[in-house]
C-alpha positions as CSV (number, residue, x, y, z in Angstrom):
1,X,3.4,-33.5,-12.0
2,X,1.8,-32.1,-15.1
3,X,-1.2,-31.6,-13.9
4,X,0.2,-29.4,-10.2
5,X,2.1,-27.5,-13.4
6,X,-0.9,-26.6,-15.3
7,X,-2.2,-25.4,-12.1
8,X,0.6,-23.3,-11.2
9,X,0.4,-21.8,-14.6
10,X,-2.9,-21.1,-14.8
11,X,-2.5,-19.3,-11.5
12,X,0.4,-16.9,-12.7
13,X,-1.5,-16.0,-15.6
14,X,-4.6,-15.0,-13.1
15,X,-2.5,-13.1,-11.5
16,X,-0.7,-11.6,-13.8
17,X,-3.8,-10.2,-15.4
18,X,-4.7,-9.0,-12.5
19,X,-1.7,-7.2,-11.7
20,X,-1.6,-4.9,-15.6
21,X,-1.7,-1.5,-14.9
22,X,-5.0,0.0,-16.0
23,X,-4.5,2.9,-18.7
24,X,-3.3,6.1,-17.4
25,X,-6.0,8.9,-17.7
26,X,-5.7,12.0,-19.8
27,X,-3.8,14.7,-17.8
28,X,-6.7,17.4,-19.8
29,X,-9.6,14.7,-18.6
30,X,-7.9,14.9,-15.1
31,X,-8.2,18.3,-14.7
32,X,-12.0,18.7,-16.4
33,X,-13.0,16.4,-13.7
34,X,-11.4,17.8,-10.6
35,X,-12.7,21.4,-11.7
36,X,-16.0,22.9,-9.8
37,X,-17.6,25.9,-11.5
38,X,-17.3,29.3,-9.8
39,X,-19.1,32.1,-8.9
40,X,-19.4,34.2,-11.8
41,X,-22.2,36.4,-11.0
42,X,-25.2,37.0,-8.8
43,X,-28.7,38.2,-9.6
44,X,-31.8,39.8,-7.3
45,X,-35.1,40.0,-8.2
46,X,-38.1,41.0,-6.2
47,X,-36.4,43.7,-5.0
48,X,-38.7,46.7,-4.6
49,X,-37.3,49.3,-2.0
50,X,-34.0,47.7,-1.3
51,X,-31.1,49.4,-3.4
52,X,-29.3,46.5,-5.5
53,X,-26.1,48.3,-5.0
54,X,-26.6,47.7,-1.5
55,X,-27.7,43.9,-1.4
56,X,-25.0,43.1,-4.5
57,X,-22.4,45.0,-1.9
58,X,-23.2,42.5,1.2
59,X,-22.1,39.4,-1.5
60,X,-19.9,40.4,-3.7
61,X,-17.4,38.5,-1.5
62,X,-19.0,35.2,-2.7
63,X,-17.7,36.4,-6.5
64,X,-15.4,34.0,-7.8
65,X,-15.4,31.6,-4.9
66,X,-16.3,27.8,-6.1
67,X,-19.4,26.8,-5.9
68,X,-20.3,24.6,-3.1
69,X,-23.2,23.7,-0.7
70,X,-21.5,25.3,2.2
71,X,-21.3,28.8,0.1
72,X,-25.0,28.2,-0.7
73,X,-25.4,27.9,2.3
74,X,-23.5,30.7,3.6
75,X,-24.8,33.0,1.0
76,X,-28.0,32.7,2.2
77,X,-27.1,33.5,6.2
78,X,-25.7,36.7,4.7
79,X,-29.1,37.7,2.9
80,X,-31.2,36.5,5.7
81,X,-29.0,38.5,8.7
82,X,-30.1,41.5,6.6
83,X,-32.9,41.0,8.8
84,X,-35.4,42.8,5.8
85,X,-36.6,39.5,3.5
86,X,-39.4,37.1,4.5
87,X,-38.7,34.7,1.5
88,X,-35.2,34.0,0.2
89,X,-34.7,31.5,-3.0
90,X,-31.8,30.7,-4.5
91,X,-31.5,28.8,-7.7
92,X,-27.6,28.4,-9.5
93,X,-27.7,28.9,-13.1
94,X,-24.5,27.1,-15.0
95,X,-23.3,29.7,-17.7
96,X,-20.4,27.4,-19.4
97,X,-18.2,24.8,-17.7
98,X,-16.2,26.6,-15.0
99,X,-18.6,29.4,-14.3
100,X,-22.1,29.7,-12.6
101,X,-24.7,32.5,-12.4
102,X,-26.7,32.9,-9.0
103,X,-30.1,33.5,-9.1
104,X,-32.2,35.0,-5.8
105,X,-35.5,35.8,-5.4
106,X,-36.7,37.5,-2.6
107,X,-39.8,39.0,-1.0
108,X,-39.3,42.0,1.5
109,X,-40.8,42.6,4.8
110,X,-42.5,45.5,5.4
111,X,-39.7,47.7,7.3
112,X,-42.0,51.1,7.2
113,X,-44.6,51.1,9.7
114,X,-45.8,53.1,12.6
115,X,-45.5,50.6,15.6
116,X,-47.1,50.5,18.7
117,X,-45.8,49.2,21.7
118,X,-46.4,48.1,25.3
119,X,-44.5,46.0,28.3
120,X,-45.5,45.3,31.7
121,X,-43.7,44.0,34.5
122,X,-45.6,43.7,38.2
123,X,-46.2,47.0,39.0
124,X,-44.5,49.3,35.8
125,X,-46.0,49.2,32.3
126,X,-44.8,51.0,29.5
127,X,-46.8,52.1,26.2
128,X,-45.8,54.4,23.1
129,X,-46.2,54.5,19.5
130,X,-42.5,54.9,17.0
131,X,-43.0,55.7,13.2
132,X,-39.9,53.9,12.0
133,X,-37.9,52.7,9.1
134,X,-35.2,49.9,9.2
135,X,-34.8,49.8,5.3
136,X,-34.5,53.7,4.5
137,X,-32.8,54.6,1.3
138,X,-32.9,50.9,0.6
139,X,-29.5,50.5,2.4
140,X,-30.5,49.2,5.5
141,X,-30.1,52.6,7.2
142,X,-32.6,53.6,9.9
143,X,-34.9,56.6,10.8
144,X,-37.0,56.5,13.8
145,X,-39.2,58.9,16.0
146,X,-41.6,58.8,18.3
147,X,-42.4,58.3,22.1
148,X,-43.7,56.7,25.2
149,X,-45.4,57.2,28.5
150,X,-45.2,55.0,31.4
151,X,-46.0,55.0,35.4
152,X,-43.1,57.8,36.3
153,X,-41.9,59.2,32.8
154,X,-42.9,60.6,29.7
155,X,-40.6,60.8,26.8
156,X,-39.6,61.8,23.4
157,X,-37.0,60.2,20.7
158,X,-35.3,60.7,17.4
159,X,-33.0,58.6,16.1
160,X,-31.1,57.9,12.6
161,X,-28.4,55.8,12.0
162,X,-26.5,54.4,8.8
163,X,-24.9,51.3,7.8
164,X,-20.9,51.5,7.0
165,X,-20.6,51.9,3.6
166,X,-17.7,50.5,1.1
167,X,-14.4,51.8,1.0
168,X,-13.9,52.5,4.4
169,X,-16.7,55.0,5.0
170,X,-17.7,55.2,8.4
171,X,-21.7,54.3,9.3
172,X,-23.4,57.0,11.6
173,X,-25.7,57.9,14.2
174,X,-27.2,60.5,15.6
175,X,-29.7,60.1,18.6
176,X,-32.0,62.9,20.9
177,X,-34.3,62.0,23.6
178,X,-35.9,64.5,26.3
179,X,-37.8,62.9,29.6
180,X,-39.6,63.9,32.2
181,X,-38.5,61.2,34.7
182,X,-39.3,60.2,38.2
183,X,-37.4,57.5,39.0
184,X,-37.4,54.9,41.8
185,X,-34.6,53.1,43.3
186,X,-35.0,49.7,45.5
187,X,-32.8,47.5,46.9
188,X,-32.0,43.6,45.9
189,X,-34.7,42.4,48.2
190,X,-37.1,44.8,46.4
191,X,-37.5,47.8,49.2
192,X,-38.2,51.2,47.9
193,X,-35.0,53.0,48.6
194,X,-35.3,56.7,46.9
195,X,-37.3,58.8,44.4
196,X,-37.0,61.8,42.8
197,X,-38.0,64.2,39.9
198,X,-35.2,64.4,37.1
199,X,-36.3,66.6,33.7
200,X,-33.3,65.3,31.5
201,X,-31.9,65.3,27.6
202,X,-29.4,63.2,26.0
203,X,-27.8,63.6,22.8
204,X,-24.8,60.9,21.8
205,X,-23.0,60.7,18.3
206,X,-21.4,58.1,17.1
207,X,-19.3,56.3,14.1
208,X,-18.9,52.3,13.3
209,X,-16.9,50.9,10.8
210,X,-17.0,46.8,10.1
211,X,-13.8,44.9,9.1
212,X,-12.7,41.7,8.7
213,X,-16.2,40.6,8.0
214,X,-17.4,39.5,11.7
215,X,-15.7,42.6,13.8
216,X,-17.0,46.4,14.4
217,X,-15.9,49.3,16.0
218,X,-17.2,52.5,17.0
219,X,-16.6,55.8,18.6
220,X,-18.7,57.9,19.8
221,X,-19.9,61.2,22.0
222,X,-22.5,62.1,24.4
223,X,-23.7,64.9,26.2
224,X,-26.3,64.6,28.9
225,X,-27.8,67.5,31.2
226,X,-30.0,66.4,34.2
227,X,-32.3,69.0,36.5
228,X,-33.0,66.5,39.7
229,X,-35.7,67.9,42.1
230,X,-37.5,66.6,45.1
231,X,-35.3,64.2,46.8
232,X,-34.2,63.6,49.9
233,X,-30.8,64.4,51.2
234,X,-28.6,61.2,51.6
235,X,-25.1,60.5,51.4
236,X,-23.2,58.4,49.0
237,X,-24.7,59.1,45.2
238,X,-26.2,62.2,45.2
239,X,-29.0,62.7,42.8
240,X,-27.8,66.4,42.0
241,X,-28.7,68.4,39.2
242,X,-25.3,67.1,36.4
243,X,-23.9,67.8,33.1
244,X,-22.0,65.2,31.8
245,X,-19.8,65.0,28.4
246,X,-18.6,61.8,27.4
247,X,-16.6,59.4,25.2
248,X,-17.1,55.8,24.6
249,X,-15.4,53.3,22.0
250,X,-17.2,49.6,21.5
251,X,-15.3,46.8,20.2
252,X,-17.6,44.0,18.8
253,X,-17.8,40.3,17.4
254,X,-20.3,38.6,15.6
255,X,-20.7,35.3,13.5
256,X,-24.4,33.4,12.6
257,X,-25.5,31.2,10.7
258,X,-29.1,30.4,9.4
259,X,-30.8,27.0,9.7
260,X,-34.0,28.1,8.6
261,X,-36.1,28.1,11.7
262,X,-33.5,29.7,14.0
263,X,-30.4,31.7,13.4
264,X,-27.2,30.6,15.3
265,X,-25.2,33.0,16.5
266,X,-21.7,33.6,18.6
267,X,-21.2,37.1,19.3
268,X,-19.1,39.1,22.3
269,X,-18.6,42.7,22.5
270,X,-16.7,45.2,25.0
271,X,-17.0,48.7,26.0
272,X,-15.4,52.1,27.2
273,X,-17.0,55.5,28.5
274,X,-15.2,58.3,29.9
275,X,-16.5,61.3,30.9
276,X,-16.0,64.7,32.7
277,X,-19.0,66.2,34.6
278,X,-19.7,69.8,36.3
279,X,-20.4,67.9,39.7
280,X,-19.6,69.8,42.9
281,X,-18.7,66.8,44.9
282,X,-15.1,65.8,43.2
283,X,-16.0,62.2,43.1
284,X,-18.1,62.3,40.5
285,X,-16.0,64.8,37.8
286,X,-14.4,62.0,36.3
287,X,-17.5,59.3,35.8
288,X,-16.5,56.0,33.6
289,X,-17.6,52.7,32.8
290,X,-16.3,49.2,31.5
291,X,-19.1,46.8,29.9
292,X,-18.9,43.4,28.4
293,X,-21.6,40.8,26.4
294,X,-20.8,37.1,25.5
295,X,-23.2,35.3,23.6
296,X,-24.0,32.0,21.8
297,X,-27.2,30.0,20.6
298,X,-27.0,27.2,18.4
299,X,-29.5,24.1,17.1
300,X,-29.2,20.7,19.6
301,X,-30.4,17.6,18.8
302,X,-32.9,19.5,15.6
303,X,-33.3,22.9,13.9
304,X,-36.3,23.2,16.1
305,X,-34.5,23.0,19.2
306,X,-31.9,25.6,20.1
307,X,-29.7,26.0,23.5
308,X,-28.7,29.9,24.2
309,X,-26.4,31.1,26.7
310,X,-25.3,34.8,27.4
311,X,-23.4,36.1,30.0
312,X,-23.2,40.1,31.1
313,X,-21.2,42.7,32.8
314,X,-21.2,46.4,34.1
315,X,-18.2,48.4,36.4
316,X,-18.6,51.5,37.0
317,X,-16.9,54.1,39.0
318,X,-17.7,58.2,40.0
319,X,-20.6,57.2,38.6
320,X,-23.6,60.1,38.4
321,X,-26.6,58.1,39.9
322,X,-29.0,58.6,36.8
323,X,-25.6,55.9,35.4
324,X,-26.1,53.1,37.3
325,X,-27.8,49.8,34.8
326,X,-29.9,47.5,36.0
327,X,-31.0,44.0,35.5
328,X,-30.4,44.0,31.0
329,X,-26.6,45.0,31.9
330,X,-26.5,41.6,33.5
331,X,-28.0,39.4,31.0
332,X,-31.2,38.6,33.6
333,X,-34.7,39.2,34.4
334,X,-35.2,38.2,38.2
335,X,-34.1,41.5,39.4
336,X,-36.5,44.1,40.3
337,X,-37.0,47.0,37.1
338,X,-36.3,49.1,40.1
339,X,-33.0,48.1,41.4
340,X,-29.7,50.0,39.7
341,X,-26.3,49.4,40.6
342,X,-22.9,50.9,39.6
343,X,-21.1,46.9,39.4
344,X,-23.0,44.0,38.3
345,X,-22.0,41.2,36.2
346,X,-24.9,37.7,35.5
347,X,-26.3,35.8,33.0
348,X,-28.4,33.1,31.6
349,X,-28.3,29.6,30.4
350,X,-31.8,27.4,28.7
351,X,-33.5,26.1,25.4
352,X,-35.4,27.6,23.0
353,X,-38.4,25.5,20.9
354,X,-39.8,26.5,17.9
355,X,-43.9,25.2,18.9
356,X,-45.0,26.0,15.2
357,X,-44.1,28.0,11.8
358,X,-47.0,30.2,10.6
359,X,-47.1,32.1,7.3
360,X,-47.5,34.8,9.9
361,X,-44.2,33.8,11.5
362,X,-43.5,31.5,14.5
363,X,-44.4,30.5,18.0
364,X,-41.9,29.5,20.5
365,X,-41.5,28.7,23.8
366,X,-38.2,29.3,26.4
367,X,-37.1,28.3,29.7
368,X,-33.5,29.2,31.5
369,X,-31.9,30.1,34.7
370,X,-29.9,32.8,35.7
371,X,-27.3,34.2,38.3
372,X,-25.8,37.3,38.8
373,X,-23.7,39.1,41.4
374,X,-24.6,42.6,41.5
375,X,-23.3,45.4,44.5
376,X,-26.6,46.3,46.4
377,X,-28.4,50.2,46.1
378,X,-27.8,50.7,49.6
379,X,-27.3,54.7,49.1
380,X,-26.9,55.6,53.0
381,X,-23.8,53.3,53.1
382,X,-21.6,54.3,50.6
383,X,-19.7,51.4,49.7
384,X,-22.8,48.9,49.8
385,X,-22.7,45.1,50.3
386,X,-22.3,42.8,47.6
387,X,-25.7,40.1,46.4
388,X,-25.3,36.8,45.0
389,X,-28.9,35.9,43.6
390,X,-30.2,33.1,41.0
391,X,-33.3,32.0,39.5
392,X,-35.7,30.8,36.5
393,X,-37.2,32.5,33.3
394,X,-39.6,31.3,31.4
395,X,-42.3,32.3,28.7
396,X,-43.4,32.2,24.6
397,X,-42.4,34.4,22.0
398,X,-44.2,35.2,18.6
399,X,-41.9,36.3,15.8
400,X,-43.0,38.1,12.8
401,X,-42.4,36.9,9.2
402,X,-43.6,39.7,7.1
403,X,-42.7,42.7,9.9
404,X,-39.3,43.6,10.8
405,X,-40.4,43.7,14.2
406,X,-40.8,42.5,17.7
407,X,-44.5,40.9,17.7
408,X,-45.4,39.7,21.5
409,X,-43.6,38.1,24.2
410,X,-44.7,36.9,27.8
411,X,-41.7,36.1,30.6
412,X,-42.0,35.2,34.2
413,X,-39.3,35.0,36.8
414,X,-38.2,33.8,39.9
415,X,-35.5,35.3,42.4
416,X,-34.9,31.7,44.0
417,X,-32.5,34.0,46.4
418,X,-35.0,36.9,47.3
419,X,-38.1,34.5,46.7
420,X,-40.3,37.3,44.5
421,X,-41.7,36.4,40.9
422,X,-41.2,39.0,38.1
423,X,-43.4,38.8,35.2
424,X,-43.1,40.7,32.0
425,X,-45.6,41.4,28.8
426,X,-44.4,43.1,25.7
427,X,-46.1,44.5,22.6
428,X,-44.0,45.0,19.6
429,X,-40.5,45.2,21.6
430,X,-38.2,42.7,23.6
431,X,-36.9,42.0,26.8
């Protein structure tokens, strides 16, 4: 009996050790533990043509947030969607206990440059030289002129555009081209449907504003004047000589994020254009179109490796026949650069792989398939049959580190539904 009470004793005294409240912490250490230092300030150097005011306006959002690895990280997909900086580093600098000082360093691309350019695909190339600046004033704004020929035009461009300033000022843009233009209509299966001379201009005006971070909107107006000459007569869309005055508003969406060999984005815009036209034939006084883009790509499995989807769509009605779009208004490449319709809608699925980063930039290679359902160019019937088609794209792309440009890109295609290849080259632009 003693000894079963010793042990119970000993037992409740284990226990009852174990079961004292450990000492209550400091309210004041509570709160010095719990608290994260801030965003207090953030610095730029290397900076050389881009205006600080402009870079310290795209971040000052990240003032006073607490400092995290997912603002870090978000900081820098801001910076690097900027599009202008080949080398971003950013290094936190802790100025007292609750407040931190951001420190980047960056190295700009060139954005200044006289570019020349080519693309070929089967039997059309394309080649022109455009003295351009992304980065003018420092704020991202951009000038361009220049021009290009190719197997049926030759034509001249201006453009400048600004970015949307603080305070609700309005970014705009102002674009002129002239052409001398003989275009060339085919059907889906690649037959030579019509030709003709057109000596055109095109002016448009337009002004954006972003909100809300991720969302855009703008407005704008066009006027185009067409002299069409040596056709042949047919019925349905007449290439006449036109005037057309328009007015289109775009709605867009856009969210990315940088993983340092690709950026991953979700984006989807939609647009409006109305316009009133000095036709003769009534069906084409009142011309307008309806467009939509939905688009995603994002890292699988590593950052090396991204998946890509985007899908495409174009309606159009009393449509002028220099409006129709062709296979880019779809989101696809296994339509002829020939065929134009007034109602198409496609697009594309595949993976992208990054072969190898150079100090130069990057080398990757692509592969997807595609689809679209597009209303034939069958001009002598009016309303036209409607073409289900699908294929694969393939091909390598070189990016550019130091050059906010295009570098090179090769693409072949295959119209699975048609059976005829498409190939493509291009030399300082994309497709």
């Amino acid at each position: 009996m003693k000894k079963s009470f010793a042990l119970i004793f000993f037992l409740a005294c284990i226990l009852g050790l174990t079961a004292q409240e450990e000492p209550e912490q400091n309210p004041a250490e509570q709160e010095q533990v719990l608290i994260k230092p801030s965003i207090s300030k953030i610095t730029f150097s290397g900076l050389k043509k881009t205006s600080n005011s402009y870079i310290q306006s795209k971040v000052q959002k990240f003032i006073g947030k607490t400092i995290t690895d997912e603002e870090l990280h978000d900081l820098e997909t801001t910076i690097q969607l900027e599009g202008i900086f080949n080398e971003i580093k950013i290094e936190p600098e802790p100025v007292s206990e609750s407040e931190t000082q951001i420190n980047i360093t960056v190295t700009e691309k060139i954005t200044f440059i006289p570019v020349p350019f080519a693309m070929y695909s089967n039997s059309n190339y394309l080649a022109g030289a455009i003295v351009m600046d992304t980065n003018a004033l420092g704020r991202k704004d951009m000038f361009m002129i220049g021009g290009f020929f190719a197997k049926n035009a030759r034509t001249g461009l201006a453009s400048l555009a600004s970015q949307p300033k603080d305070n609700w000022v309005p970014g705009i843009s102002i674009f002129v081209l002239g052409s001398m233009f003989s275009p060339e209509y085919s059907n889906s299966s690649e037959e030579n449907v019509l030709k003709y001379k057109d000596s055109y201009y095109d002016l448009k005006f337009a002004l954006s504003e972003k909100f809300a971070d991720n969302f855009t909107a703008a407005a704008g107006l066009g006027y185009t004047a067409h002299s069409i000459s040596e056709h042949n007569e047919f019925e349905g869309m007449a290439p006449e000589s036109i005037k057309i005055g328009s007015f289109s508003f775009t709605l867009g969406y856009s969210k990315s994020d940088w993983n340092g060999v690709f950026m991953s984005t979700n984006s989807a815009s939609v647009k409006s254009e109305f316009g009133l036209s000095n036709s003769e034939n009534s069906d084409y006084k009142h011309p307008m179109g309806f467009s939509f883009d939905i688009a995603e790509q994002h890292p699988v499995f590593t950052d090396r490796l991204r998946f890509y989807q985007k899908y495409s769509g174009f309606y159009g009605k009393n449509l002028h026949i220099s409006a129709l779009k062709g296979a880019g208004s779809a989101s696809v490449s296994i339509l002829s650069g020939h065929f134009n319709s007034s109602r198409l809608v496609g697009g594309h699925m595949g993976l992208e792989f990054s072969v190898k980063k150079f100090n130069w930039g990057m080398i990757s290679i692509y592969g997807d398939y595609q689809c679209v359902y597009a209303k034939d160019f069958e001009p002598l019937t009016r309303d036209g049959s409607y073409e289900f088609m699908h294929g694969a794209s393939g091909g390598t792309k070189f990016y550019l580190a130091k050059i906010a440009f295009p570098a090179l890109a090769l693409g072949l295609s295959y119209n699975v539904s048609k059976r005829y290849w498409q190939y493509a080259f291009a030399l300082g632009a994309t497709f």
